[in-house]
N, C-alpha and C positions, 0 to 999 in steps of 0.2 A: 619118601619124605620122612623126617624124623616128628616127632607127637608135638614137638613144641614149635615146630613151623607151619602146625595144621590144624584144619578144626573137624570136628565131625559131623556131616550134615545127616541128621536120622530122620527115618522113615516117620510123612507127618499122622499116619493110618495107629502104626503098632506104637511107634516110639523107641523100637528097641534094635530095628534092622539098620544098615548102614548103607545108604545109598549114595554118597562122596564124601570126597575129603575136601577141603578146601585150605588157600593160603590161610595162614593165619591175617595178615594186610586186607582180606579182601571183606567186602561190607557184606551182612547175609540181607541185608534189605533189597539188593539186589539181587535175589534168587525168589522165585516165587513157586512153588511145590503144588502140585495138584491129586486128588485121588481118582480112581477111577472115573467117578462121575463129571467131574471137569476134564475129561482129555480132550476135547475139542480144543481148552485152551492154549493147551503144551504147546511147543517144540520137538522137547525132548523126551525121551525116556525109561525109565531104570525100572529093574523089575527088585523088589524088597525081599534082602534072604531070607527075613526070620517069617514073615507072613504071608507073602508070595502076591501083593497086592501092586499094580502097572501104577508111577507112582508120573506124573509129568513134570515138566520142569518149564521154565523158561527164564532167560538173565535179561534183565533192563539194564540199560547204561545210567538212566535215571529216575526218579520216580518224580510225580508231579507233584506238585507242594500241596496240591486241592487233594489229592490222593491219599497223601499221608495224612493230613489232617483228617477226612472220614473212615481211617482208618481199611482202605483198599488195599 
């Protein structure tokens, strides 16, 4: 992928590690990031190079409008 078709998702722990890339097109409110202590939540997940911390993931196709508003 070339830098200006993509964005960079960083680690939400250190800040500084790089755990994907992502389209440029695609929404990050649909990416929801976990640290350790949330993996129950994940799906998925990517280990962070610069801090070494199990980082989870999971992608919603949508988010609920009561959601967004309490800020979930």
């Amino acid at each position: 992928m070339k830098d200006k078709e993509s964005r960079t998702i960083y680690c939400p722990l250190c800040h500084r590690g790089r755990i994907l890339d992502a389209a440029s097109q695609t929404n990050p409110a649909h990416l929801r990031l976990f640290g350790p202590r949330q993996a129950a939540k994940a799906e998925w997940f990517a280990k962070c190079p610069k801090c070494g911390s199990q980082i989870g993931m999971i992608f919603q196709k949508e988010r609920n409008t009561e959601q967004q508003q309490t800020g979930v």
